[in-house]
TORKOL-4160 file (C-alpha; in steps of 0.2 Angstrom, whole numbers, padded with zeros to 4 digits, m for minus):
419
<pt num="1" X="0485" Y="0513" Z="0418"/>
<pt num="2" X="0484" Y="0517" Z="0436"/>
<pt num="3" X="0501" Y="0511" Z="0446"/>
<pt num="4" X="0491" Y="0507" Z="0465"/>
<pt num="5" X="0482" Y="0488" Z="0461"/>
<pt num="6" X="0461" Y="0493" Z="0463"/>
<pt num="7" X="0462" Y="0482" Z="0475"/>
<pt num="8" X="0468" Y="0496" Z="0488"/>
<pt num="9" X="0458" Y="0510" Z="0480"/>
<pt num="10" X="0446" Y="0511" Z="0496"/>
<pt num="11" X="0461" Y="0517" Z="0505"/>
<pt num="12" X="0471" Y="0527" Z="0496"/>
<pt num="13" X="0469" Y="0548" Z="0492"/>
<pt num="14" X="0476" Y="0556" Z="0476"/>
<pt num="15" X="0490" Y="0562" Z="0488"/>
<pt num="16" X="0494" Y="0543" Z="0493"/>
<pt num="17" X="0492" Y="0538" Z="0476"/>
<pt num="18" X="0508" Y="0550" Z="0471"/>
<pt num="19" X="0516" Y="0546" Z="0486"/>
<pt num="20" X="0516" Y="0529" Z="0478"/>
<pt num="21" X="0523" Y="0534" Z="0463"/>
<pt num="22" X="0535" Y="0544" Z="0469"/>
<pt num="23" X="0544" Y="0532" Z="0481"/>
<pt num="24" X="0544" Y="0518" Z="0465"/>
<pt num="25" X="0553" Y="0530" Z="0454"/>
<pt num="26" X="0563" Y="0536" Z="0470"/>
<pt num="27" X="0569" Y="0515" Z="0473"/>
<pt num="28" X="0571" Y="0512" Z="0456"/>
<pt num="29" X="0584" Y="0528" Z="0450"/>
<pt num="30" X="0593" Y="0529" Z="0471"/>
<pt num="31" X="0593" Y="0513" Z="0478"/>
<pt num="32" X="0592" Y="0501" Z="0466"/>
<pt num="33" X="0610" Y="0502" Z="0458"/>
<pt num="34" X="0617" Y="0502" Z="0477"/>
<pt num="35" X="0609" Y="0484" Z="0481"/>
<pt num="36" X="0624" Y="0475" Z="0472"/>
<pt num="37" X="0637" Y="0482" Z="0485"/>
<pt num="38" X="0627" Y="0482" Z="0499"/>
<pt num="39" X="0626" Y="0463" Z="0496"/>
<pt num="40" X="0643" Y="0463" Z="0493"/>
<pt num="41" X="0647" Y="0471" Z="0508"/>
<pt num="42" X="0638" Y="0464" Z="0523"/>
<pt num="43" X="0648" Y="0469" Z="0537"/>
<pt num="44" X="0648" Y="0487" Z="0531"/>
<pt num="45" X="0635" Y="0498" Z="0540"/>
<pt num="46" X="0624" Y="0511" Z="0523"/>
<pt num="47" X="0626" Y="0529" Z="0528"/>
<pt num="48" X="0620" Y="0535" Z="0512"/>
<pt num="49" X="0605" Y="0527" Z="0510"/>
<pt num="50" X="0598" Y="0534" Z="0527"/>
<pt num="51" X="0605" Y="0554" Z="0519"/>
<pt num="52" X="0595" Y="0549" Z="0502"/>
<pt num="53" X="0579" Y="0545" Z="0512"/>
<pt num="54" X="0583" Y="0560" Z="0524"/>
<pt num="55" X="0583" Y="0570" Z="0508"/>
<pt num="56" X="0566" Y="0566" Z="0503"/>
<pt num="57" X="0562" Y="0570" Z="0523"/>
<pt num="58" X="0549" Y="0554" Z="0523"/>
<pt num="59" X="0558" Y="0552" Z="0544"/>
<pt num="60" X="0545" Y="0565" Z="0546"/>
<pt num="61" X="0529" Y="0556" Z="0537"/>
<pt num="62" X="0519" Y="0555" Z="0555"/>
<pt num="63" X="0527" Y="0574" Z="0561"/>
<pt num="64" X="0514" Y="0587" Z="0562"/>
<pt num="65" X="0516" Y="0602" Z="0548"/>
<pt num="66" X="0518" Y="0613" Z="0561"/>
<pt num="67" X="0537" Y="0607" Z="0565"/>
<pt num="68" X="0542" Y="0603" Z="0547"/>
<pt num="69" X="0535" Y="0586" Z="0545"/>
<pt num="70" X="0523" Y="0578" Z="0533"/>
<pt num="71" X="0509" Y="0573" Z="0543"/>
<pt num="72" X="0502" Y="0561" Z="0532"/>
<pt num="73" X="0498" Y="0548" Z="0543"/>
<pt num="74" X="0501" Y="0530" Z="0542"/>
<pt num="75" X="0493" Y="0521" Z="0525"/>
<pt num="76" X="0507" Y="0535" Z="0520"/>
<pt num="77" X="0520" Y="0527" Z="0531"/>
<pt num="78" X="0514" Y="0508" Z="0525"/>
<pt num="79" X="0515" Y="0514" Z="0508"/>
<pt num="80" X="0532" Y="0521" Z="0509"/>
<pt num="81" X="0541" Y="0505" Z="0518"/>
<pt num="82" X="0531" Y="0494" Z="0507"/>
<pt num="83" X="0537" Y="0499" Z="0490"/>
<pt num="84" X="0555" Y="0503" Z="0495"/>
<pt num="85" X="0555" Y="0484" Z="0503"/>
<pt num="86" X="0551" Y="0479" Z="0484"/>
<pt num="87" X="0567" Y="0483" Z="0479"/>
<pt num="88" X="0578" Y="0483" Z="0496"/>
<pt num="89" X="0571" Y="0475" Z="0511"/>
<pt num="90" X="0588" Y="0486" Z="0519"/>
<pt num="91" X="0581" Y="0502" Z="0514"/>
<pt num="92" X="0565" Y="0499" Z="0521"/>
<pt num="93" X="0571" Y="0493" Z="0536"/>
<pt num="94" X="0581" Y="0509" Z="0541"/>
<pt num="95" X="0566" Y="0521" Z="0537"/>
<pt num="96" X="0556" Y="0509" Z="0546"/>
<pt num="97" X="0567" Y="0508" Z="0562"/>
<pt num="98" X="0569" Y="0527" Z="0563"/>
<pt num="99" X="0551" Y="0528" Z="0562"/>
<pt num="100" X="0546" Y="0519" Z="0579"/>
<pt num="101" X="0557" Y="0529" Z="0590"/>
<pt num="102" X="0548" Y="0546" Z="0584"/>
<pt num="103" X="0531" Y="0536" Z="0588"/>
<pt num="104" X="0538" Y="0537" Z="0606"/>
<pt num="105" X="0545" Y="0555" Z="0605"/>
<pt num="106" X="0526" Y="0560" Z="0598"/>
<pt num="107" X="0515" Y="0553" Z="0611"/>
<pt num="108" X="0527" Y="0557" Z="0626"/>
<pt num="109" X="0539" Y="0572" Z="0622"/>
<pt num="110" X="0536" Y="0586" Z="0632"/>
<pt num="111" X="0533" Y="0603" Z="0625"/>
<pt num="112" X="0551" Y="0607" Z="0625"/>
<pt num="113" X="0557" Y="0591" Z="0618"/>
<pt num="114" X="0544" Y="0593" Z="0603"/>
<pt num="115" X="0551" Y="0610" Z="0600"/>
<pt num="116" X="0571" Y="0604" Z="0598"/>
<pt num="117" X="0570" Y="0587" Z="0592"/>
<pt num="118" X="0553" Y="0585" Z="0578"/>
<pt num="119" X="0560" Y="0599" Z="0566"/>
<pt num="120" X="0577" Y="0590" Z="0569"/>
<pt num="121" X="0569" Y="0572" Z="0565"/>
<pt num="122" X="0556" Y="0577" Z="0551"/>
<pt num="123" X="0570" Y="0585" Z="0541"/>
<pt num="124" X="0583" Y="0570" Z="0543"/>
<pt num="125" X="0596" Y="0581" Z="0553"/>
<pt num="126" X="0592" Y="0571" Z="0567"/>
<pt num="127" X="0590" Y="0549" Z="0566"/>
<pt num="128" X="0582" Y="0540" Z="0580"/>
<pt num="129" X="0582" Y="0522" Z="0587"/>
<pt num="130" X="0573" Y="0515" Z="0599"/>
<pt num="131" X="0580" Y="0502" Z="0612"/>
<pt num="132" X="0573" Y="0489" Z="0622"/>
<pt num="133" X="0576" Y="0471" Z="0619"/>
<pt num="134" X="0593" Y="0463" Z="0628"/>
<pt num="135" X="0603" Y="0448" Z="0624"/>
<pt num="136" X="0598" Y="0436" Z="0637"/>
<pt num="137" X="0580" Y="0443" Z="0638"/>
<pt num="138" X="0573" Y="0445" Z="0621"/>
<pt num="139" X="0556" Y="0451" Z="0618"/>
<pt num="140" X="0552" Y="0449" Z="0638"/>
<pt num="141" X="0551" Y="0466" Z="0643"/>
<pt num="142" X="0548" Y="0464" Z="0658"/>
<pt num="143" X="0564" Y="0451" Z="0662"/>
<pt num="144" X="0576" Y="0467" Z="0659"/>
<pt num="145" X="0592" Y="0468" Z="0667"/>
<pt num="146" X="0597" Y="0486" Z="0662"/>
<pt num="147" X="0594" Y="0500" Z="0673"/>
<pt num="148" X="0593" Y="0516" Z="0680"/>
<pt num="149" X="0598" Y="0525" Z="0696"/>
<pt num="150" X="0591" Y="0545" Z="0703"/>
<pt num="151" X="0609" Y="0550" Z="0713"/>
<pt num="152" X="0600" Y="0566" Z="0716"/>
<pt num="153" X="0605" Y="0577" Z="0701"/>
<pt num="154" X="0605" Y="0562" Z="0686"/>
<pt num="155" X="0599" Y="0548" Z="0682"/>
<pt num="156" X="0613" Y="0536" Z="0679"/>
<pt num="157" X="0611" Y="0520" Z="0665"/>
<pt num="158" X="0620" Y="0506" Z="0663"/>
<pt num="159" X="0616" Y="0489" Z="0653"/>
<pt num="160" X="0618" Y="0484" Z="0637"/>
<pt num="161" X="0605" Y="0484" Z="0622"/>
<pt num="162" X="0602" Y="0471" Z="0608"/>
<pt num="163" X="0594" Y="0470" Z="0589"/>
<pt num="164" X="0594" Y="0489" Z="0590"/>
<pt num="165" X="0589" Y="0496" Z="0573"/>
<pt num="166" X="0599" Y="0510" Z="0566"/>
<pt num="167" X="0611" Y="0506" Z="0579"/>
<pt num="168" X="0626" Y="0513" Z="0572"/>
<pt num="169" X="0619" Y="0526" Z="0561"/>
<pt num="170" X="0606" Y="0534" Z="0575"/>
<pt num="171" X="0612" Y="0551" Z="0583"/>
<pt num="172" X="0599" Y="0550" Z="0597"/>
<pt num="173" X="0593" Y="0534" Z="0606"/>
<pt num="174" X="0574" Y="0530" Z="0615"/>
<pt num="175" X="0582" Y="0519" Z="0628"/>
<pt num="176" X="0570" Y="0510" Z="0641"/>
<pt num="177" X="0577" Y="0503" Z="0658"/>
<pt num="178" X="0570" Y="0497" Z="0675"/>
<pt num="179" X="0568" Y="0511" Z="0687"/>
<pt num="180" X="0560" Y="0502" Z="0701"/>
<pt num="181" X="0565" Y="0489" Z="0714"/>
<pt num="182" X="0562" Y="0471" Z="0709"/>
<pt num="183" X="0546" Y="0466" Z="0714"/>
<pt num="184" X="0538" Y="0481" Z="0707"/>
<pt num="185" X="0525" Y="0479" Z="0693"/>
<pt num="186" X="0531" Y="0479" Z="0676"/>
<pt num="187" X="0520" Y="0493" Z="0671"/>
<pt num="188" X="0528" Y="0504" Z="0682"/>
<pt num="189" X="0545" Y="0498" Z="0684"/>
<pt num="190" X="0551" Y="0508" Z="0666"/>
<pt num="191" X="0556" Y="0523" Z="0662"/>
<pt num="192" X="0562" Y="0528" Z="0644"/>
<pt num="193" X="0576" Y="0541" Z="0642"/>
<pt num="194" X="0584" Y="0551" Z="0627"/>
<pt num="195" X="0602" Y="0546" Z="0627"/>
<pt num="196" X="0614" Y="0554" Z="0613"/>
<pt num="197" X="0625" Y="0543" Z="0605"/>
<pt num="198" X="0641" Y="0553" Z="0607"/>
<pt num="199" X="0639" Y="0553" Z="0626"/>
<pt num="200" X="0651" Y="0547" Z="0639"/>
<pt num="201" X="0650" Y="0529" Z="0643"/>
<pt num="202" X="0638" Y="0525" Z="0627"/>
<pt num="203" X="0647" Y="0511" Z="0616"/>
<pt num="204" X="0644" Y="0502" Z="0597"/>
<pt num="205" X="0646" Y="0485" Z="0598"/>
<pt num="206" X="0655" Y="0482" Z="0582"/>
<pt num="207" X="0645" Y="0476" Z="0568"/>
<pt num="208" X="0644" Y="0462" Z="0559"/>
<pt num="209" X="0634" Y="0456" Z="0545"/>
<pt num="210" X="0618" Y="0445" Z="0547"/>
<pt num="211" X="0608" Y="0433" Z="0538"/>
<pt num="212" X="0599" Y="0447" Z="0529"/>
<pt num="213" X="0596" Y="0465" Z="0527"/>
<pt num="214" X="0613" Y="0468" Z="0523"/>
<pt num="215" X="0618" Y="0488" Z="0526"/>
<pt num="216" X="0606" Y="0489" Z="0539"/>
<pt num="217" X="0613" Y="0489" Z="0556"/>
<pt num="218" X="0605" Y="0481" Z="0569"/>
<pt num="219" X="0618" Y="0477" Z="0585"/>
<pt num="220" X="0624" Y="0480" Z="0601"/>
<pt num="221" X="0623" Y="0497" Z="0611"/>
<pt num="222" X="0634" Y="0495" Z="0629"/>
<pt num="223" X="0631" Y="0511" Z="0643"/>
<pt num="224" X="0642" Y="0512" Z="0657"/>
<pt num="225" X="0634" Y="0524" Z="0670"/>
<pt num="226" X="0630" Y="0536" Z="0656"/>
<pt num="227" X="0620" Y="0552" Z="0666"/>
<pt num="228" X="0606" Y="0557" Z="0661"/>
<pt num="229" X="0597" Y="0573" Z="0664"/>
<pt num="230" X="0579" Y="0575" Z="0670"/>
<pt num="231" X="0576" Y="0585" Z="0654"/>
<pt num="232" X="0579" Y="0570" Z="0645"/>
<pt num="233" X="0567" Y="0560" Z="0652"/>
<pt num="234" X="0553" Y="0554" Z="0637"/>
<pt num="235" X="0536" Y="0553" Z="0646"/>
<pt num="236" X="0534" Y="0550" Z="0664"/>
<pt num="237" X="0546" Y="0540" Z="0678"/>
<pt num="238" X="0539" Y="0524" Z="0678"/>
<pt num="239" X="0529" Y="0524" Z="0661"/>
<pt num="240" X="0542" Y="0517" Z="0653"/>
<pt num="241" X="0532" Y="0501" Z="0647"/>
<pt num="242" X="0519" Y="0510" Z="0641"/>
<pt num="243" X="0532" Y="0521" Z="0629"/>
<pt num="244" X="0539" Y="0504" Z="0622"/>
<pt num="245" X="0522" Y="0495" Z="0619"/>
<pt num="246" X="0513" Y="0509" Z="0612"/>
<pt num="247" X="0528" Y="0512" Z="0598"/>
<pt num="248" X="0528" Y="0494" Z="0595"/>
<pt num="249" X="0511" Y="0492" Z="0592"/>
<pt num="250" X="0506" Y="0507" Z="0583"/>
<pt num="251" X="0521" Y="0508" Z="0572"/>
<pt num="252" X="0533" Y="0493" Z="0575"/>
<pt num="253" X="0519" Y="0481" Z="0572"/>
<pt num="254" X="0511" Y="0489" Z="0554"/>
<pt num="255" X="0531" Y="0494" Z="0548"/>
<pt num="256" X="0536" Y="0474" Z="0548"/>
<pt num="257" X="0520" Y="0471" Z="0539"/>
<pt num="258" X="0523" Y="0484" Z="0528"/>
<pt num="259" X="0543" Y="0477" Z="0525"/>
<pt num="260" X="0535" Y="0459" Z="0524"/>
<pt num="261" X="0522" Y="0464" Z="0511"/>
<pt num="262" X="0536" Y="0472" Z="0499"/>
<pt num="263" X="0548" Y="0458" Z="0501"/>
<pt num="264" X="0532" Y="0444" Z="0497"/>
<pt num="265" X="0524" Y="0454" Z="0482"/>
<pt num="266" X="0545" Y="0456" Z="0473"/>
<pt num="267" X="0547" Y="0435" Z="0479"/>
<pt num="268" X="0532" Y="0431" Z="0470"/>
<pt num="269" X="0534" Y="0442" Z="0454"/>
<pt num="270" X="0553" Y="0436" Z="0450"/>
<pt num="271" X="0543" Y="0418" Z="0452"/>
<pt num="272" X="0530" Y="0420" Z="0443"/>
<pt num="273" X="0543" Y="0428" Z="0430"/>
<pt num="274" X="0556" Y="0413" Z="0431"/>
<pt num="275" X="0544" Y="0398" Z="0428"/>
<pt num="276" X="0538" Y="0410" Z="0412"/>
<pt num="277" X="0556" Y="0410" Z="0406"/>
<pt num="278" X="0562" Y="0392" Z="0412"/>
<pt num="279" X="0562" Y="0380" Z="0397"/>
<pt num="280" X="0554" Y="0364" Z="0400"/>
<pt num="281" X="0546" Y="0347" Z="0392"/>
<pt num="282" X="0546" Y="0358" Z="0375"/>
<pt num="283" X="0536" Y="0371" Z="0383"/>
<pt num="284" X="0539" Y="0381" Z="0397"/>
<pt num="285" X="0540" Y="0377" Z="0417"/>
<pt num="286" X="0524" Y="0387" Z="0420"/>
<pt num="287" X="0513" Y="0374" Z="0410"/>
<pt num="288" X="0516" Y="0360" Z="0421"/>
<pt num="289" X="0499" Y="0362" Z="0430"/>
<pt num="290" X="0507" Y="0359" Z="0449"/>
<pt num="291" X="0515" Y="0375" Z="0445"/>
<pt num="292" X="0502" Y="0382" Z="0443"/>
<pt num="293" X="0496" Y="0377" Z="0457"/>
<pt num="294" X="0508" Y="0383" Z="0466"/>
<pt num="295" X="0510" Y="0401" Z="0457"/>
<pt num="296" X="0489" Y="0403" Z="0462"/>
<pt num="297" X="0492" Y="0399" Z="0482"/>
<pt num="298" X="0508" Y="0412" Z="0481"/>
<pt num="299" X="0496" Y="0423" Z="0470"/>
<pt num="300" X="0482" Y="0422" Z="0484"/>
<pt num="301" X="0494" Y="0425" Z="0496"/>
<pt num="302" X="0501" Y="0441" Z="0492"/>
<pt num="303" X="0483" Y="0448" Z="0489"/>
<pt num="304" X="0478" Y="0444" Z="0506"/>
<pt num="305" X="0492" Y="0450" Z="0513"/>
<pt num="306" X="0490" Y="0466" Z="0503"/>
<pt num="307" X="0475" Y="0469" Z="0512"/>
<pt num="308" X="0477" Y="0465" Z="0527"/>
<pt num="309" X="0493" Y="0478" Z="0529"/>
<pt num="310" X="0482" Y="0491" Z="0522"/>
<pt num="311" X="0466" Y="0489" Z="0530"/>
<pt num="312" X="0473" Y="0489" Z="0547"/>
<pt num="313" X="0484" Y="0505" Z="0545"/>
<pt num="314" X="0468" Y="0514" Z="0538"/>
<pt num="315" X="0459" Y="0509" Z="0550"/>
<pt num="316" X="0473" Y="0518" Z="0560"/>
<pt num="317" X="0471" Y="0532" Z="0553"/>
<pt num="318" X="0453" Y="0534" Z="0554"/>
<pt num="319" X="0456" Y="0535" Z="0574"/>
<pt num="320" X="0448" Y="0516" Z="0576"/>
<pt num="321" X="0451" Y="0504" Z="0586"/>
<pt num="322" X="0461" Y="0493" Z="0578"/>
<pt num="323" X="0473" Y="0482" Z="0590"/>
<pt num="324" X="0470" Y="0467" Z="0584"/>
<pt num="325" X="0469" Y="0471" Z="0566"/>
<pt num="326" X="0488" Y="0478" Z="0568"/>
<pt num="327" X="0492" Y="0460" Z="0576"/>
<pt num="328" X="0483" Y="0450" Z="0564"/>
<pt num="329" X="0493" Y="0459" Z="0550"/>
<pt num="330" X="0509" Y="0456" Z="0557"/>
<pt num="331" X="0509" Y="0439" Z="0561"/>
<pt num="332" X="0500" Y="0433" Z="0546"/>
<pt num="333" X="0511" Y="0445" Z="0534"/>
<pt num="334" X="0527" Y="0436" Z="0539"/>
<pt num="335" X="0516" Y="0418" Z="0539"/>
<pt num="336" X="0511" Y="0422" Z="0521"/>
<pt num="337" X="0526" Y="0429" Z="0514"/>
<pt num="338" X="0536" Y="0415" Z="0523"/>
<pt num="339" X="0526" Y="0401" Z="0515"/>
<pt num="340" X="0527" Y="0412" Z="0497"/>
<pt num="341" X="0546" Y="0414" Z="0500"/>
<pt num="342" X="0549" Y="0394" Z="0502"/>
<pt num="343" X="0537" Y="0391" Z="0488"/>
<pt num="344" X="0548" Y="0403" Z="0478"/>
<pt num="345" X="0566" Y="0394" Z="0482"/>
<pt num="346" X="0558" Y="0376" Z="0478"/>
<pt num="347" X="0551" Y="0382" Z="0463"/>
<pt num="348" X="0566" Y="0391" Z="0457"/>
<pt num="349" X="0578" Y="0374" Z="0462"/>
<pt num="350" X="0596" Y="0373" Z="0464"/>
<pt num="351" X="0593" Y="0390" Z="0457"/>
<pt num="352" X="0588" Y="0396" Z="0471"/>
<pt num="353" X="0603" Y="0393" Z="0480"/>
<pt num="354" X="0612" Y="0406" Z="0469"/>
<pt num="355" X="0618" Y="0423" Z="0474"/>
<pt num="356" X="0616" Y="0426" Z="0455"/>
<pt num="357" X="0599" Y="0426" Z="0457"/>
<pt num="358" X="0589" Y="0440" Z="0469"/>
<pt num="359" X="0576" Y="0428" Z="0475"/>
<pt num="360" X="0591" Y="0423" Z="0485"/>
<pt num="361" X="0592" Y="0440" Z="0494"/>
<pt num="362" X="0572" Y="0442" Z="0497"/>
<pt num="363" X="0570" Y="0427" Z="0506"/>
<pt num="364" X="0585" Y="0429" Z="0517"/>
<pt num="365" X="0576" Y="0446" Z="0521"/>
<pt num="366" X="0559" Y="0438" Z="0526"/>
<pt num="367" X="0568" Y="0429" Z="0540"/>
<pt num="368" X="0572" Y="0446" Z="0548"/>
<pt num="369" X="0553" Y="0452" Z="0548"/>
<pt num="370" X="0546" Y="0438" Z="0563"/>
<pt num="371" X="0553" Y="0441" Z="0576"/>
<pt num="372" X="0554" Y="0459" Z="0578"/>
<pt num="373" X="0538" Y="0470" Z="0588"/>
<pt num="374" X="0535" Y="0452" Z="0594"/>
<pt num="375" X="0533" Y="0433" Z="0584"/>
<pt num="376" X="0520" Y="0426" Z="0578"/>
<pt num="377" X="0518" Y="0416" Z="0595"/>
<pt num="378" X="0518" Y="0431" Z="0605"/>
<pt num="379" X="0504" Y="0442" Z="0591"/>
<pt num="380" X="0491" Y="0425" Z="0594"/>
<pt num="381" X="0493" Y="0425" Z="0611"/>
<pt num="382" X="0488" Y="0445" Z="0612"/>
<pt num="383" X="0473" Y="0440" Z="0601"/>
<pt num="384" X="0466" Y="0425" Z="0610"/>
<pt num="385" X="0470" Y="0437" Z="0627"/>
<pt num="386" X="0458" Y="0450" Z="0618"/>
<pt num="387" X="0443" Y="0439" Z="0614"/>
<pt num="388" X="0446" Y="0430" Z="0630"/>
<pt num="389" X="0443" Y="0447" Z="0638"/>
<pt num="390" X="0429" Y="0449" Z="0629"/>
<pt num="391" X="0421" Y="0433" Z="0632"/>
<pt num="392" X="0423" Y="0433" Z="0652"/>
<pt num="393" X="0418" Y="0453" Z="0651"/>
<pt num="394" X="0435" Y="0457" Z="0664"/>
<pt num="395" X="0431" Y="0476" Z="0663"/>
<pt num="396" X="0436" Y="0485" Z="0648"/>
<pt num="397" X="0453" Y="0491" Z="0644"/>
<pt num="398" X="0456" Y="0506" Z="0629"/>
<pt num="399" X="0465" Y="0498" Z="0614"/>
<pt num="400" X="0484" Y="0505" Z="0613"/>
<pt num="401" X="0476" Y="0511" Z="0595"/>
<pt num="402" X="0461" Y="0522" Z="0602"/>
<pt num="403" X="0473" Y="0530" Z="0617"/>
<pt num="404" X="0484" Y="0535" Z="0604"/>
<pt num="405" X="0472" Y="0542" Z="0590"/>
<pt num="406" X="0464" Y="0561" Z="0591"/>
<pt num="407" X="0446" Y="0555" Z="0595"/>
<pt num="408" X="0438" Y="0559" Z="0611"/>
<pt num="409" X="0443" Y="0547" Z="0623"/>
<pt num="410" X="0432" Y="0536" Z="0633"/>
<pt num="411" X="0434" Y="0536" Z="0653"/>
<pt num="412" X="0451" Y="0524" Z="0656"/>
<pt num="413" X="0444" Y="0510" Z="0670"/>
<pt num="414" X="0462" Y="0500" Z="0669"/>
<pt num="415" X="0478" Y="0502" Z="0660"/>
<pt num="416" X="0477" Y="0496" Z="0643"/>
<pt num="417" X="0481" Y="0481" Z="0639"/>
<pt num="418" X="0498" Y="0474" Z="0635"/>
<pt num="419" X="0499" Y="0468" Z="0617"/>
């Protein structure tokens, strides 16, 4: 029997197909028996998990051959953070959060920066984050406070950084700050930098446990006039935004769906599983016909969230423009698996409530996949922007997903559009 569902044969190859099976056996004999105390634990940061994932070098899924990686594009990726999400949402959510820096390091790294770092990266050696969003100014890239100043030799940071994934386990840092006087457009007024994380002035802000994804560290980075060296500049002064929205959308945006799609599909099956087992009325819990009703609509939704993860990202792959498809992923994979997730506490009861039981610890992780590389407010709003566009024929901007794929480019008439 195959172990990829039919319904995704149009997109996978033999090679993702052992990619898939590999990555189960990999969650199931590695991570698996560290979930317990990494629940246990939830202030404590999981080194270990990011060296195991280091060791199979799948940091370097969207690296190029030619510097050690495994260029295997980004059904590859989804498939890799999907299935470790079935087992931990944690595990998938450091892979995934070392993956969108490099998405900035491969469209903007100069030569030379492609030379020391994506060997470095693809191997594990070196683990990357990626830095935008602030305490007081969220998902408003444009509202940042943290900057950067030329003194004529360096370039001098200071600020502070929020929600960073892989905080306190990255070795490297894709920090974005403003660049520019106030009043100047937000998409030119960013600059993105390389900053190391044992520099002079860089700082963790302990960590703490959250709500979910417990192991993973996502906190607080401080720098206090931390000098940066021209070198160190990722892309060009002043193109900043474009770094930050390009990496969001192209691999932010797919690596939730693909950590929302794992947590929904494990959510469902330890329902459908429980109402199987759970005695009741001399029969069991699943014969009541309104739970079946319910197990259906959680049944549905999983499917379509399955194809909708996987149908944008190989649509990615293919090199066509896909923008809105990436969008639409997103914000219906968290609504999906949200809706399966409180579907699955209801039915499962007081139950439910138990750290005994792991439905527990998949929905607390659900929570974490909406508002990161935008909510579900902010994805709608970029769609309605898109056809809107369309509609009133305002000239025509190339999707973040065709600027970034190998086809031929078509002649660039404005920026592309923020989404």
């Amino acid at each position: 029997m195959p172990t990829t569902p039919t319904t995704l044969d149009r997109f996978l190859t033999p090679a993702h197909r052992a990619l898939w099976e590999a990555v189960d056996d990999f969650a199931a004999q590695e991570i698996q028996p560290r979930v317990e105390h990494m629940e246990n634990a939830p202030d404590h940061v999981d080194r270990e998990v990011a060296r195991l994932l280091a060791g199979r070098r799948w940091f370097g899924v969207t690296v190029p051959e030619a510097f050690g990686g495994m260029e295997a594009g980004h059904v590859a990726k989804t498939i890799l953070i999907h299935r470790l999400a079935r087992v931990s949402g944690a595990t998938a959510a450091i892979l995934q959060a070392g993956l969108i820096p490099i998405a900035a390091l491969l469209h903007y790294g100069t030569e030379d920066q492609h030379t020391a770092l994506l060997p470095r990266v693809a191997d594990g050696r070196t683990l990357m984050s990626i830095a935008v969003t602030e305490p007081d100014q969220g998902g408003h890239i444009g509202g940042m406070a943290t900057g950067a100043e030329w003194n004529g030799k360096a370039w001098v940071l200071t600020g502070i950084k929020a929600h960073v994934g892989n905080s306190h386990i990255a070795d490297l840092h894709v920090v974005v700050a403003r660049t520019s006087p106030a009043g100047t457009r937000t998409s030119r007024a960013l600059t993105a930098f390389l900053v190391r994380e044992d520099q002079r002035g860089v700082t963790l802000v302990r960590h703490s446990g959250r709500l979910g994804l417990r192991g993973f560290s996502y906190g607080q980075i401080t720098f206090d006039r931390v000098r940066i060296a021209p070198t160190d500049v990722l892309g060009e002064v002043g193109q900043g935004f474009e770094v930050a929205q390009s990496s969001s959308i192209l691999y932010g945006r797919p690596n939730l769906t693909a950590v929302s799609l794992g947590l929904h599909e494990t959510a469902v099956a330890l329902t459908a599983r429980y109402v199987s087992n759970r005695p009741r009325y001399e029969g069991k819990l699943a014969d009541l016909s309104v739970i079946r009703d319910r197990i259906g609509r959680m049944s549905s939704r999983v499917l379509m969230a399955k194809i909708l993860a996987y149908h944008a990202v190989d649509m990615l792959d293919r090199g066509l423009p896909c923008d809105d498809e990436l969008l639409t992923a997103k914000a219906l994979g968290h609504d999906l698996a949200s809706e399966s997730g409180d579907d699955a506490m209801q039915l499962h009861a007081a139950n439910g409530l138990d750290e005994d039981f792991p439905l527990q610890r998949f929905w607390r992780d659900m929570q974490t996949t909406y508002a990161p590389a935008g909510t579900g407010e902010v994805q709608r709003r970029r769609l309605a922007e898109n056809l809107l566009r369309k509609e009133e024929d305002v000239g025509t901007r190339i999707p973040w997903s065709v600027l970034h794929s190998g086809r031929a480019q078509p002649p660039v008439t404005d920026e592309p559009v923020s989404v």
